[in-house]
Each structure stands twice: as C-alpha cells, then as structure tokens.
NUVOVEX-371473 format. One record per residue (C-alpha): residue in one letter; x, y, z. Coordinates in steps of 0.1 Angstrom, whole numbers, plus 5000, padded with zeros to 4 digits. Layout:
# NUVOVEX-371473
AXYZ
...
END
This chain:
# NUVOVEX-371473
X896797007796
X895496877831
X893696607834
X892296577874
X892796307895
X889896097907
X887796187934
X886095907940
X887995777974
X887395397959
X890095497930
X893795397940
X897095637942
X898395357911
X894895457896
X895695847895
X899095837886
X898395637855
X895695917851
X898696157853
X901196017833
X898395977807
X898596367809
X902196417807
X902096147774
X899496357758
X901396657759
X903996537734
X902596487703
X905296217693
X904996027723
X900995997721
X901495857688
X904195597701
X901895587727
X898995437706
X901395267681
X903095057710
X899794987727
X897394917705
X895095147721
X893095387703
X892095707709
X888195607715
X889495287739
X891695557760
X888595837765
X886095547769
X888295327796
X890495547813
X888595437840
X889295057838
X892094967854
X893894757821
X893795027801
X895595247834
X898294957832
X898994967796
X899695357799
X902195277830
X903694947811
X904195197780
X906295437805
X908695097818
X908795007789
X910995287773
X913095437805
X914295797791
X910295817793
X909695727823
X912695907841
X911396227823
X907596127833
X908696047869
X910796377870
X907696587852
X904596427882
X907496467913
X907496077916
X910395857921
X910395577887
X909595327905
X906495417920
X905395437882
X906395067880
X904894967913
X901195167898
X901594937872
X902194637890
X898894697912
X896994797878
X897994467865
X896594207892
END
C-alpha cells in the first residue's frame, strides 16, 4: 500500500512522514488494530483527518510510544527514530 505524500508546499516534512508511517502501520494488520485500540482513533476519524495535524501526532506518538515499532517504522521509511519523534513533537505544538 502507498499512500502519497502531500503536494501542497504549505504541508510540513513532520506532516508527510506521519502520512508515511500511517502507511507502513496499515500494512500490518495487528499493528492497525493496536493502532486504533491504543489511540482511540477510528477508522472514519483517520480517512476524515489525516489532514489535521492532531490526528498526524497521534499516529507518530503511537510509533514512540512502543520502540520495536518505531525502530522497524524508522528502518522501513529510511529515517533515523528520531526524526519520527521530532515529527511528532512539531505535530504536537
């Protein structure tokens, strides 16, 4: 699955990697569910704000949160872990 970055040149680099990892989370299954268990977030609240930057954070914040994940997400979108946390940390102000 692919999910495209934004194109809009107002969107943010923390803004497409939480885009990404949003990808990479939806192509496990068990890890979407924990995704949406651990987040409260729903299916419609994820393809109706993907665009607001809270719901961005809450995708990065469910990566920090659990570290095997977010090694294995930083590994899987060629960015160093902490540049997830740092998206997050923009997302969130």
């Amino acid at each position: 699955m692919t999910i495209a970055t934004p194109q809009n040149p107002e969107h943010s680099d923390a803004e497409a990697l939480a885009l990404s990892a949003l990808g990479w989370i939806l192509t496990d299954e068990r890890r979407a569910d924990r995704l949406l268990s651990l987040t409260g977030l729903t299916p419609e609240v994820l393809r109706d704000g993907i665009g607001e930057r809270g719901v961005q954070a809450a995708v990065l914040e469910f990566l920090a949160g659990h570290e095997p994940d977010l090694v294995l997400a930083a590994d899987a979108l060629n960015v160093e872990p902490g540049a997830i946390i740092a998206a997050k940390e923009e997302l969130s102000r």
